[in-house]
C-alpha positions in Angstrom: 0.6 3.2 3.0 -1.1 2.7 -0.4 -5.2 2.6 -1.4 -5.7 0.3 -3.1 -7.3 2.0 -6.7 -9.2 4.1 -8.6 -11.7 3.1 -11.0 -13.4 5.4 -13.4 -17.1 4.3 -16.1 -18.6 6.1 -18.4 -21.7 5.7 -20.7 -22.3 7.5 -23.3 -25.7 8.9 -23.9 -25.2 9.0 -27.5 -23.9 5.7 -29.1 -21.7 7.8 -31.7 -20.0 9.7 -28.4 -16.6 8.3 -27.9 -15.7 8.1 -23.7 -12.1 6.5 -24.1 -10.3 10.0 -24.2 -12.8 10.9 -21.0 -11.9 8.0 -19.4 -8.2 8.7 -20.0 -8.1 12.2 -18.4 -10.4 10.1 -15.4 -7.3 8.0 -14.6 -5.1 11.2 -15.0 -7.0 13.2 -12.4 -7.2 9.3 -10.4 -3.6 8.6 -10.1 -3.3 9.4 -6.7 -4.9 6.3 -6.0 -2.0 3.9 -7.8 0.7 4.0 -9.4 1.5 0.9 -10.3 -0.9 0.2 -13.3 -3.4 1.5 -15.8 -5.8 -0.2 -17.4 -9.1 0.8 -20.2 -12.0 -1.5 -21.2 -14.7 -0.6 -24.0 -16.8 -1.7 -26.5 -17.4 -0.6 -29.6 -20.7 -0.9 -31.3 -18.3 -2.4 -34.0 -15.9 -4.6 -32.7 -17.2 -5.2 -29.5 -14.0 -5.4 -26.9 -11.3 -3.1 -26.5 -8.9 -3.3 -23.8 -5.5 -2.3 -23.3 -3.5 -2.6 -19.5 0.2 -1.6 -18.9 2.4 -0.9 -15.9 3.5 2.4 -14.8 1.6 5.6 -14.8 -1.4 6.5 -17.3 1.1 8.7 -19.0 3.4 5.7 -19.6 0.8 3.3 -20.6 -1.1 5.1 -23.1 -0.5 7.6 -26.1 -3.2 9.5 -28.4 -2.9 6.7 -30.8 -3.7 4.3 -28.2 -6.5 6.1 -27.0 -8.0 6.7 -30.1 -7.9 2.4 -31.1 -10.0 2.5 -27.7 -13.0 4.1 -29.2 -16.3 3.0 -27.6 -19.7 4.6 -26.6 -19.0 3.2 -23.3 -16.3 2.0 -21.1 -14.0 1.2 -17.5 -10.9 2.5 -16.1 -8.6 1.3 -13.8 -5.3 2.8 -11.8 -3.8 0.2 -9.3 -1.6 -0.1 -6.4 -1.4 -3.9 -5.2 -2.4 -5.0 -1.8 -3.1 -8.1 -2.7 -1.7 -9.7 -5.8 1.7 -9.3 -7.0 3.0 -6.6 -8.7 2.9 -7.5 -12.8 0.7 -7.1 -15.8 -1.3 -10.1 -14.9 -2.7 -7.9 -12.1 -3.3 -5.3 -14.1 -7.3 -3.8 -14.9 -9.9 -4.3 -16.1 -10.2 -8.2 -16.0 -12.3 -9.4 -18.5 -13.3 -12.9 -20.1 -15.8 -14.0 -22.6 -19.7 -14.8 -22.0 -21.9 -16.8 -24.6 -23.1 -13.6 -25.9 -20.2 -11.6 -25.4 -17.7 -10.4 -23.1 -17.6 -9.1 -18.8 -15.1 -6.2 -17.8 -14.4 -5.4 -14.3 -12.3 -2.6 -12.6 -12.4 -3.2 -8.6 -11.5 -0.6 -5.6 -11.0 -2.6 -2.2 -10.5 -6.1 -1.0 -12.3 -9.0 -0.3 -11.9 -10.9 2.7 -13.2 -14.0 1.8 -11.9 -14.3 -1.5 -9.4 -17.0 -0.8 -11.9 -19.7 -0.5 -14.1 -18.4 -3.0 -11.0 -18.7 -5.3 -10.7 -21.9 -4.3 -13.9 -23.0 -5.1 -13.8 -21.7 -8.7 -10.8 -23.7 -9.3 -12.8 -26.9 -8.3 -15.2 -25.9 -11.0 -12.5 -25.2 -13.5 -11.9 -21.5 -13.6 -7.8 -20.9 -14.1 -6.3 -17.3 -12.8 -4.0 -15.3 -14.4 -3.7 -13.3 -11.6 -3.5 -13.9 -7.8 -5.8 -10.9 -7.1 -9.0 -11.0 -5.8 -10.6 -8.9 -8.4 -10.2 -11.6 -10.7 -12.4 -13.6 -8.5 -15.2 -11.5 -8.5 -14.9 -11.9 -12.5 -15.6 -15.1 -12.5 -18.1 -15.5 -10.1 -20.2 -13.1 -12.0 -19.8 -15.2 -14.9 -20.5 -18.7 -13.0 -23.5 -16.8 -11.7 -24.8 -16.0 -15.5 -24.6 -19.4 -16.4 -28.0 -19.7 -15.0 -29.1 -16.5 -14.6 -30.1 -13.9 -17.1 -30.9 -11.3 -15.1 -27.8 -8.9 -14.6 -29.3 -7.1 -11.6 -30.1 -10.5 -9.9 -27.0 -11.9 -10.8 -24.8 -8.9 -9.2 -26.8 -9.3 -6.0 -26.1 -13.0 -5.7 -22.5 -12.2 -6.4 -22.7 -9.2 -3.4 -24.1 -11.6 -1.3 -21.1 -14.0 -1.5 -18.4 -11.4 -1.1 -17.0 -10.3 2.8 -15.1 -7.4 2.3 -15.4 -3.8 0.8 -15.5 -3.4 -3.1 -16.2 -0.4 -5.5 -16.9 -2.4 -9.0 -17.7 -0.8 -12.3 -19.2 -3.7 -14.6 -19.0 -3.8 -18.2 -21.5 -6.3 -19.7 -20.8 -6.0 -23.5 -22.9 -2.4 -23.9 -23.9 -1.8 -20.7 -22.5 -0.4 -17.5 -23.3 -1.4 -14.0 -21.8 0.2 -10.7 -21.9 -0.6 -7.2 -20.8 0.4 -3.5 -20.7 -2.3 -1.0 -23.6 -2.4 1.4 -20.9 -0.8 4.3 -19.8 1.8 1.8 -16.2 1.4 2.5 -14.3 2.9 -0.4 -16.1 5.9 -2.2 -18.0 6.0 -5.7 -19.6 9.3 -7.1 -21.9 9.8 -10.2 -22.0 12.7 -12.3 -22.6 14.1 -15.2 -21.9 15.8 -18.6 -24.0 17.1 -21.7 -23.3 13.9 -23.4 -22.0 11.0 -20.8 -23.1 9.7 -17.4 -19.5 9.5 -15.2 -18.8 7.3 -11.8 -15.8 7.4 -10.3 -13.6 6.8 -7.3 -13.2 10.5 -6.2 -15.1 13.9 -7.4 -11.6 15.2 -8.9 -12.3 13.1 -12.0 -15.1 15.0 -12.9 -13.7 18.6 -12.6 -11.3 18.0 -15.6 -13.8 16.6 -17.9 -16.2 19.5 -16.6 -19.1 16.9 -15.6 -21.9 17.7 -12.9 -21.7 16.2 -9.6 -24.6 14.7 -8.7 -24.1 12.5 -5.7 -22.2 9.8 -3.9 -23.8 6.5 -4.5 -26.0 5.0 -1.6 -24.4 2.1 0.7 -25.2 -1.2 -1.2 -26.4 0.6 -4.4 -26.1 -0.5 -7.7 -26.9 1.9 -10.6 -27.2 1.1 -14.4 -28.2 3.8 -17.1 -30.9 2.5 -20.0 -32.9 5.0 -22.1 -30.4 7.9 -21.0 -31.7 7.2 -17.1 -30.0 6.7 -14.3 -31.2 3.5 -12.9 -30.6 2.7 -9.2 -31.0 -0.5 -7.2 -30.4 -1.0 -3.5 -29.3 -4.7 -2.7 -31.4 -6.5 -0.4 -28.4 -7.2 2.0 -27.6 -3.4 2.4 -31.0 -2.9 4.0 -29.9 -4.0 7.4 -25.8 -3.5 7.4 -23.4 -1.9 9.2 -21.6 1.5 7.7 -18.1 1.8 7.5 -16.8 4.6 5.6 -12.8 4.7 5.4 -11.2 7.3 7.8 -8.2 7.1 6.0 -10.1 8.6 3.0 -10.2 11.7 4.8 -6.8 11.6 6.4 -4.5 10.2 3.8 -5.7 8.7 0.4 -8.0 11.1 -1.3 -7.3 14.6 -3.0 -8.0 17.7 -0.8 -10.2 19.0 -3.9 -12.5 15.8 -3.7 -16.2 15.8 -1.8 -16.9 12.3 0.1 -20.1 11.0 1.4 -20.9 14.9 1.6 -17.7 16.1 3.5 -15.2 18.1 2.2 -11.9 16.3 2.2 -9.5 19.8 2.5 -12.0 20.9 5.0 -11.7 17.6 6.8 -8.0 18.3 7.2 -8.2 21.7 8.7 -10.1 20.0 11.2 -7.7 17.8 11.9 -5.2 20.7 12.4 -7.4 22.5 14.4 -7.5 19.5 16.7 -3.9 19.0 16.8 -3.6 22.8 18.2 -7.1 22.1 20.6 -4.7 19.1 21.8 -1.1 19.8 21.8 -0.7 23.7 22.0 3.5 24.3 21.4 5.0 27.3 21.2 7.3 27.9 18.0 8.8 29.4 15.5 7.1 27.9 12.5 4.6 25.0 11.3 6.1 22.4 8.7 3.9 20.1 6.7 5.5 16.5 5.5 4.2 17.6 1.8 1.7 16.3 0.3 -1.3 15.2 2.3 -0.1 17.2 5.5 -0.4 20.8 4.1 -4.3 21.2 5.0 -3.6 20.3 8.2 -0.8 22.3 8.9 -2.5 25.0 7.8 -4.9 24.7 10.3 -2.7 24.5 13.1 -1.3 27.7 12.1 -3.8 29.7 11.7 -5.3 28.5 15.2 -2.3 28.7 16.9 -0.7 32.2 14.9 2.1 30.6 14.2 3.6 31.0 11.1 3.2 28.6 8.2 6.3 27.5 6.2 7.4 25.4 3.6 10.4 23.8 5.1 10.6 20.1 3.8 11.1 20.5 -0.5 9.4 17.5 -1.7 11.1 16.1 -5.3 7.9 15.0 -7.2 9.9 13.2 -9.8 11.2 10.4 -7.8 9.2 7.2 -8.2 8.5 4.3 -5.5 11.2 4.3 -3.1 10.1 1.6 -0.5 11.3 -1.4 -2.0 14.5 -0.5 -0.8 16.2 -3.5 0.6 17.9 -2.1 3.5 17.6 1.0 6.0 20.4 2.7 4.6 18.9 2.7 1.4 15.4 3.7 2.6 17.2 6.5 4.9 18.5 7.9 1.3 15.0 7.0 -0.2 13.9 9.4 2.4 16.0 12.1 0.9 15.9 12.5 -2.4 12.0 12.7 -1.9 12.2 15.4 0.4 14.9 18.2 1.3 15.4 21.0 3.9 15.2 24.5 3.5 18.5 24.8 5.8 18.4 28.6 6.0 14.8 28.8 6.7 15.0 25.8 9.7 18.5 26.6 11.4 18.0 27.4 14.6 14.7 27.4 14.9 11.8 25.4 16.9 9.2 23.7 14.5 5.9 21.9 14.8 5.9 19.5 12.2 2.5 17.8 10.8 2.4 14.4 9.1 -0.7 12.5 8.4 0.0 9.1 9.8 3.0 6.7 11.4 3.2 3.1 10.2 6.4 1.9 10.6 8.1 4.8 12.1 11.1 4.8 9.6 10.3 7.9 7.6 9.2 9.6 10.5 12.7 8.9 12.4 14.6 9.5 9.0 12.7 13.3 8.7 13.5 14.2 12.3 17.3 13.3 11.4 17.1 15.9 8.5 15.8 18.0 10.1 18.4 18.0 13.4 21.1 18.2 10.6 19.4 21.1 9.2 20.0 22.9 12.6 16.6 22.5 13.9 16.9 23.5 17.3 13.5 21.1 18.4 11.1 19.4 16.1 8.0 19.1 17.6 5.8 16.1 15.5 2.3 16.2 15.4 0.1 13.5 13.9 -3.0 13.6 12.0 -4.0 9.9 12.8 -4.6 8.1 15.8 -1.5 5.2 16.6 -2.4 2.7 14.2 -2.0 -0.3 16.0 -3.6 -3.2 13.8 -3.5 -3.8 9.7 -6.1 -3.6 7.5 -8.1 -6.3 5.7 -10.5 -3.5 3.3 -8.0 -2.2 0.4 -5.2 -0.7 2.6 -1.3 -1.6 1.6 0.1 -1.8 5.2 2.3 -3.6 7.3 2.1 -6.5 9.4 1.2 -6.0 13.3 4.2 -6.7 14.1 6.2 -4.1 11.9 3.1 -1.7 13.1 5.8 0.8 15.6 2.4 1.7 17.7 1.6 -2.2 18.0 4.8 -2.7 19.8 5.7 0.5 21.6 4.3 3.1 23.8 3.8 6.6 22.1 6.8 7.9 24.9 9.0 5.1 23.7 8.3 6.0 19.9 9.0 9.5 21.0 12.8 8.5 22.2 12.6 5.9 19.5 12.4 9.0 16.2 14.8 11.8 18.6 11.6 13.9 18.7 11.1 17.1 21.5 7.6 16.2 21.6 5.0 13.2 19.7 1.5 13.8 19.6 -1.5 11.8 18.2 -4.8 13.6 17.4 -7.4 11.3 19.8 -9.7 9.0 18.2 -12.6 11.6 19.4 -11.3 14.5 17.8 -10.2 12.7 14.4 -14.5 11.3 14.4 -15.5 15.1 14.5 -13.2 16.5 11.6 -14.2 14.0 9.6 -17.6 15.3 10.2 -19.1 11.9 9.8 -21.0 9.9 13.1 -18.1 7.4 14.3 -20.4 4.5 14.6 -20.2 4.8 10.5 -16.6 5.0 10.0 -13.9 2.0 9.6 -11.7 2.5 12.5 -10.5 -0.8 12.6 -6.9 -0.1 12.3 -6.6 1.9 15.3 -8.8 0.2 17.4 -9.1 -3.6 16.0 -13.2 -2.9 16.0 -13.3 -4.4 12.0 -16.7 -4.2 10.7 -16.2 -7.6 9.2 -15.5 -11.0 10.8 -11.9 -11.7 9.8 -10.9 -15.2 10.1 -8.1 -16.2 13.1 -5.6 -17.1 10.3 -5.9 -13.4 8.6 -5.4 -11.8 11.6 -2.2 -13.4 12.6 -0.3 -12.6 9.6 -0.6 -10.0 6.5 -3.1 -10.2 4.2 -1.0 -11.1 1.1 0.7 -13.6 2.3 -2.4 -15.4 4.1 -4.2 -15.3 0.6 -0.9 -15.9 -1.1 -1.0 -19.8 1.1 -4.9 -20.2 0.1 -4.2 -19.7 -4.0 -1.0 -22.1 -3.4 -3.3 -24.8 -1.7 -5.7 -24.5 -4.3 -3.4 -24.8 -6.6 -2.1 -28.1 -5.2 -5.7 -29.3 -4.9 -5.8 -29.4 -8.4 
């Protein structure tokens, strides 16, 4: 599975303060969050719009020269991972297009439900996409909207009010910078500070390496703008009265053990979860094994509750790029292991609890068990940190289809058999709600239990999200 981004803003409190290097080590400490593409907006109180976007990783896609052509007092980031939209530079971030008196920059975390038709109604009123994302959509609706509006604040809020979904935006309007949380608070956005800059950001790690302030997560349906060296802060009318929905699998999967969200402490979060695992599946053995990276909190808390010892007996290769577009299972078997290798002399022989964070499809899970019995593992005993996830997810998650879901189709027994396991455990639903530490009324645990928060339309549900989006840009295509 894949988040979808991370975004990054900055404003400068001093006009002659450059942010694009700031923004730069942002994205760095953000890559987690995609891989794919990298992408810096600014403007300069010279030339107005700068913007460069490439594929890869930051490191690929800019150099110091770069950087230093993006000079502004204030500016976006963007690292992306596609869940909807292809994979190419005309998905890349920030969008931007022109306004009468200037220019709009968006970077967008999430996904919007909805934006299928509202794609297809910009197309009736003449707006053409270079992209088949929907953050491209909510660029041009804010623009329709300030045809006849001047009023940025009012203009965002009609644009909220419009979009089903979650979203994380940072705005660039020409010189100034506007940030907002959907009402739900799905994906996470923090504000801090430094002597010189105001920073928002996708997760608190950004912050650390540019050695800003944290100052807090922003509020469910907030939207924050910074004039006279203020923080200014809006709540949308519509987030008055709506459901939360923070993302479990923040806590779980997709955020850095280092990062604080809506007050909880991610690594904490995932000792929990180990703790839990132990609370619900006691085994005795020899040693505790982590699938590295996400995994090592919790193993660590399932061996110091259960005093077994902690080992290190899966190698991950961190140099090894994307290996799932591998067209067929031998090829993803051997994906499988150049990204991770046993330590035979440590494992043979022995009987190990092994942690992962989450099954989706089952086939790295099955492929690790079969290391692992060739490494003369006597039993492997797999414990996960995520309740079966039995349904997709519409909000900014890269996941498969129901039917490719292995929990969707099988019993947990049968999935046992299915990976050559000793034992499968699943942390409970219950248990996962109180690691997390946040009430479970205002979490999004619609991929385990198909409760969404939204209303998804029949046709989304039956199929995956891209492709269901992919058949409403074709039609409006052919509309026109």
């Amino acid at each position: 599975m894949k988040d979808k981004c991370g975004i990054i803003g900055i404003h400068s409190k001093d006009a002659s303060k450059d942010v694009s290097h700031l923004i730069y080590y942002g994205l760095y400490a953000l890559q987690h969050r995609g891989q794919e593409s990298a992408g810096i907006a600014t403007h300069n109180i010279n030339y107005g719009l700068n913007y460069h976007c490439g594929m890869g990783l930051v490191t690929d896609v800019f150099n110091n020269a770069l950087i230093k052509s993006l000079a502004g007092n204030v500016g976006i980031g963007h690292v992306r991972y596609s869940t909807t939209g292809e994979s190419k530079l005309e998905s890349s971030q920030p969008f931007y297009t022109e306004l009468d008196d200037g220019f709009i920059a968006i970077a967008h975390n999430g996904d919007i439900v909805n934006s299928g038709y509202l794609r297809k109604d910009l197309n009736k009123k003449g707006y053409e996409f270079r992209s088949d994302t929907d953050s491209e959509v909510v660029c041009y609706l804010i623009k329709e909207e300030a045809k006849n509006e001047t009023d940025i604040l009012k203009v965002i809020d009609s644009v909220s009010q419009k979009l089903i979904g979650s979203y994380s935006l940072v705005i660039l309007i020409n010189d100034e910078l506007y940030v907002l949380r959907d009402p739900m608070a799905m994906k996470p956005l923090v504000l801090g500070q430094t002597d010189n800059h105001f920073v928002v950001a996708s997760e608190s790690v950004a912050f650390d390496v540019m050695n800003a302030q944290f100052i807090r997560d922003l509020e469910p349906g907030e939207l924050i703008f910074f004039k006279d060296n203020r923080i200014n802060s809006y709540i949308l009318p519509s987030a008055k009265d709506s459901k939360l929905a923070h993302c479990m699998f923040e806590y779980v999967y997709f955020a850095r053990p280092d990062s604080v969200i809506d007050k909880q402490s991610v690594y904490n979060a995932r000792l929990r979860i180990g703790e839990a695992l132990f609370k619900e599946f006691p085994i005795d053995a020899d040693l505790v094994l982590p699938v590295p990276d996400s995994s090592i909190p919790a193993a660590i808390g399932y061996a110091r509750s259960s005093g077994i010892p902690y080992g290190e007996g899966l190698i991950k290769n961190r140099y090894v790029g994307r290996t799932f577009i591998m067209p067929t299972q031998a090829e993803r078997e051997i994906a499988v292991k150049l990204k991770v290798n046993p330590l035979k002399h440590e494992l043979k022989g022995k009987t190990v609890v092994v942690i992962d964070d989450s099954i989706v499809r089952g086939t790295t899970s099955e492929s690790l068990v079969k290391i692992l019995k060739a490494a003369g593992v006597k039993e492997v005993h797999m414990l996960i940190g995520c309740p079966p996830v039995r349904a997709p997810c519409f909000y900014g998650v890269a996941m498969a289809t129901k039917d490719e879901l292995i929990a969707a189709n099988m019993e947990i027994e049968d999935i046992r058999k299915h990976l050559g396991a000793e034992t499968l455990g699943y942390i409970s639903i219950e248990s996962l709600i109180e690691a997390i530490g946040i009430e479970g009324e205002k979490l999004c645990l619609g991929c385990l239990n198909e409760e969404y928060p939204t209303e998804i339309p029949e046709d989304l549900e039956a199929e995956s999200y891209y492709d269901y989006y992919k058949s409403l840009t074709d039609a409006a295509q052919e509309d026109d």
